[in-house]
C-alpha positions in Angstrom: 81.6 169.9 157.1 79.4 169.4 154.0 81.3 166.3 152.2 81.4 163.0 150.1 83.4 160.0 151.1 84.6 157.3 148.7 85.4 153.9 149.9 86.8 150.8 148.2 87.8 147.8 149.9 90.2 145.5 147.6 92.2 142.6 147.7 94.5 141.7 145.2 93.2 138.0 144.3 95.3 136.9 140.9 97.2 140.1 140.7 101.2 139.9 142.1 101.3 142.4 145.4 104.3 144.5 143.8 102.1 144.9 140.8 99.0 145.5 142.9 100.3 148.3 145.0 102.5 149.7 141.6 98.9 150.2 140.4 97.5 151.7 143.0 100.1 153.9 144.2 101.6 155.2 140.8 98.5 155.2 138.4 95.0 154.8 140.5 95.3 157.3 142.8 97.4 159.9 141.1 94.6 160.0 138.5 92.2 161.0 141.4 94.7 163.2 143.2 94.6 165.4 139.9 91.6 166.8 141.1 91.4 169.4 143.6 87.7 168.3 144.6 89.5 165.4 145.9 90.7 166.9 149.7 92.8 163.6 150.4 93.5 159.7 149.9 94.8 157.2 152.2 95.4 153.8 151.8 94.8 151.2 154.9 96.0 147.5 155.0 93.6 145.1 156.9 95.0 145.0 160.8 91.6 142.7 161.7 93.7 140.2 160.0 90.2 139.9 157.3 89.8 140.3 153.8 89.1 142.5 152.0 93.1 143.0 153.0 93.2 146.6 151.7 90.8 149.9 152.1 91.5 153.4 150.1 89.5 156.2 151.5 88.7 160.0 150.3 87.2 162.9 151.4 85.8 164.9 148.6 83.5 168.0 147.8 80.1 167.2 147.6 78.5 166.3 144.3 82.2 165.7 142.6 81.7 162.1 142.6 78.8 162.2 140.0 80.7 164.6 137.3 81.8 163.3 134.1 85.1 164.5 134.8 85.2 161.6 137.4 83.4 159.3 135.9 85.5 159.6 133.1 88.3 157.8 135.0 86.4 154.8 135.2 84.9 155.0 131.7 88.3 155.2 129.9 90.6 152.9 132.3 93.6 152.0 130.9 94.6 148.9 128.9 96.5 147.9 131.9 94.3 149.7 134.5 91.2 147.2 132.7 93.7 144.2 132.8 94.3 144.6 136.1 90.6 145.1 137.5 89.9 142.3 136.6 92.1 139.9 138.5 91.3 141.5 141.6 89.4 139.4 143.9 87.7 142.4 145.1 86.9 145.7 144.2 84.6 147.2 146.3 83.4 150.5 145.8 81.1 152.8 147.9 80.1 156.5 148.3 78.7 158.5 151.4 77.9 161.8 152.5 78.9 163.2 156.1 76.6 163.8 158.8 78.5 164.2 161.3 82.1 164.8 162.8 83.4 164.8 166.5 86.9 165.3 167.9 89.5 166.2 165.7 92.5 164.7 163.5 95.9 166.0 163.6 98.0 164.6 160.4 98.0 161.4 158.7 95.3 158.9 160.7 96.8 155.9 162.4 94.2 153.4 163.2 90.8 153.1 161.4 87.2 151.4 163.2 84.7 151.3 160.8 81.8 150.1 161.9 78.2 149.9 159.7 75.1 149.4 161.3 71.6 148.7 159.8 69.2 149.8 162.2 65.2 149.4 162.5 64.9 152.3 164.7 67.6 154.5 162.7 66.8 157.7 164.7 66.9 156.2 168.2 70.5 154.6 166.9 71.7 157.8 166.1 70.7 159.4 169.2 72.4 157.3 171.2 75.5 157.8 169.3 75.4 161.2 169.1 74.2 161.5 173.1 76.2 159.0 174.9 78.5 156.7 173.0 80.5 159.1 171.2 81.4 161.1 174.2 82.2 158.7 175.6 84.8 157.3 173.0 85.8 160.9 172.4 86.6 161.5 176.0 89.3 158.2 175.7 92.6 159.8 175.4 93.7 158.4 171.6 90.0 158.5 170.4 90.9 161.2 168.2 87.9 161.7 165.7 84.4 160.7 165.4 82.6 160.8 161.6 79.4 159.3 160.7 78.1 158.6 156.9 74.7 158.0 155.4 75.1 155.6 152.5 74.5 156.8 149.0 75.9 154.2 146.5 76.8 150.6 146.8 76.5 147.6 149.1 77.0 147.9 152.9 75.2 149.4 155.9 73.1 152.4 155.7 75.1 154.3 158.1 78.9 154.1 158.2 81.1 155.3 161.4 84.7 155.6 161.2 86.7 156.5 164.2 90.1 157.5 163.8 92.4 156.4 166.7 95.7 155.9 167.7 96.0 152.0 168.4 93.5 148.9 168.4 94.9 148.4 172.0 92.3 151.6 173.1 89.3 148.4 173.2 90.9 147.2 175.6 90.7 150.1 177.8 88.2 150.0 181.1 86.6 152.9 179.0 86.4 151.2 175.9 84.6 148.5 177.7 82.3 150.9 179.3 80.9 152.9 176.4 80.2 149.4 175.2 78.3 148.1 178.0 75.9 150.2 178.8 72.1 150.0 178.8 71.3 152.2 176.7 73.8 150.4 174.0 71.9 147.2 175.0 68.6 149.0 173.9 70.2 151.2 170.4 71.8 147.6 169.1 68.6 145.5 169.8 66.7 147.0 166.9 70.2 146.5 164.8 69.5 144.4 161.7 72.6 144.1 160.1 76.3 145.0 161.5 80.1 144.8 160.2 83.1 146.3 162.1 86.5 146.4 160.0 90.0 147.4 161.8 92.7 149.1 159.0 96.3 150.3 159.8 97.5 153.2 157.9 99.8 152.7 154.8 100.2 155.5 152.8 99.1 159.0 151.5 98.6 160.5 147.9 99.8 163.6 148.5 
């Protein structure tokens, strides 16, 4: 389970969206893909209707993230890479490492919840996620997977969970509501001192 997670939210800004995604999808990635420390990639657009519009994820071995073989990428961008980059309206880059995993994924995700929470009482948050509201979600038939990340580098909440689901329309469900509602959810969020949620659809794959 032991793993890193790389996270960058973008939007294109300046940048044309052909150009943006010919980036991305031809040059960006591929570079990372390279790498067999790098398990996957998968690109998300923005189904919240929010910006940032656009989220790339990746699961990689622990530890890669700080090698000059990585860094190296970012050190020695391209001409047009560098060019680029700089139009964007947001590049938004963040690393974590796993904690924890329930359920399981079969394929290519569909649906991405990410939701980061700041938390006063971090340990009685995390017991009621791993206790109650994650069964709970996990017991929703379309809740597929469960992960939850401590934050190592760059802006955002100090821990990350991403649920991997089949459809947005599964908050809607009396179930959903439910392992929303309850009080010991009321208690967990009161000491919460910062929160986003995000909702992404899946676009792509680089490999």
């Amino acid at each position: 389970m032991d793993q890193d997670f790389l996270v960058v939210y973008s939007d294109p800004g300046q940048v044309p969206t052909e150009e943006f995604h010919d980036w991305y999808d031809h040059e960006h990635v591929p570079l990372r893909m390279q790498f067999q420390q790098f398990r996957n990639g998968f690109r998300f657009r923005a189904a919240d209707h929010r910006t940032p519009g656009w989220l790339a994820t990746y699961d990689v071995d622990p530890g890669f993230l700080d090698t000059t073989a990585y860094n190296a990428l970012r050190a020695h961008r391209s001409q047009r890479e560098q060019a680029l980059v700089q139009r964007l309206a947001t590049l938004d880059r963040r690393i974590y490492s796993l904690d924890y995993e329930a359920g399981r994924l079969e394929g290519e995700p569909r649906y991405l919840i990410l939701v980061g929470l700041t938390s006063n009482d971090h340990d009685g948050l995390i017991k009621w996620y791993r206790d109650e509201h994650i069964p709970l979600l996990t017991s929703i038939e379309g809740w597929n997977r469960v992960r939850q990340f401590r934050l190592r580098e760059g802006a955002g909440e100090a821990l990350l969970t991403v649920h991997d689901i089949e459809h947005p329309s599964l908050c809607d469900t009396p179930e959903w509501k439910h392992a929303t509602s309850t009080p010991w959810r009321t208690e967990a969020m009161a000491s919460v001192t910062s929160a986003t949620r995000r909702v992404f659809a899946f676009h792509n794959s680089g490999r």
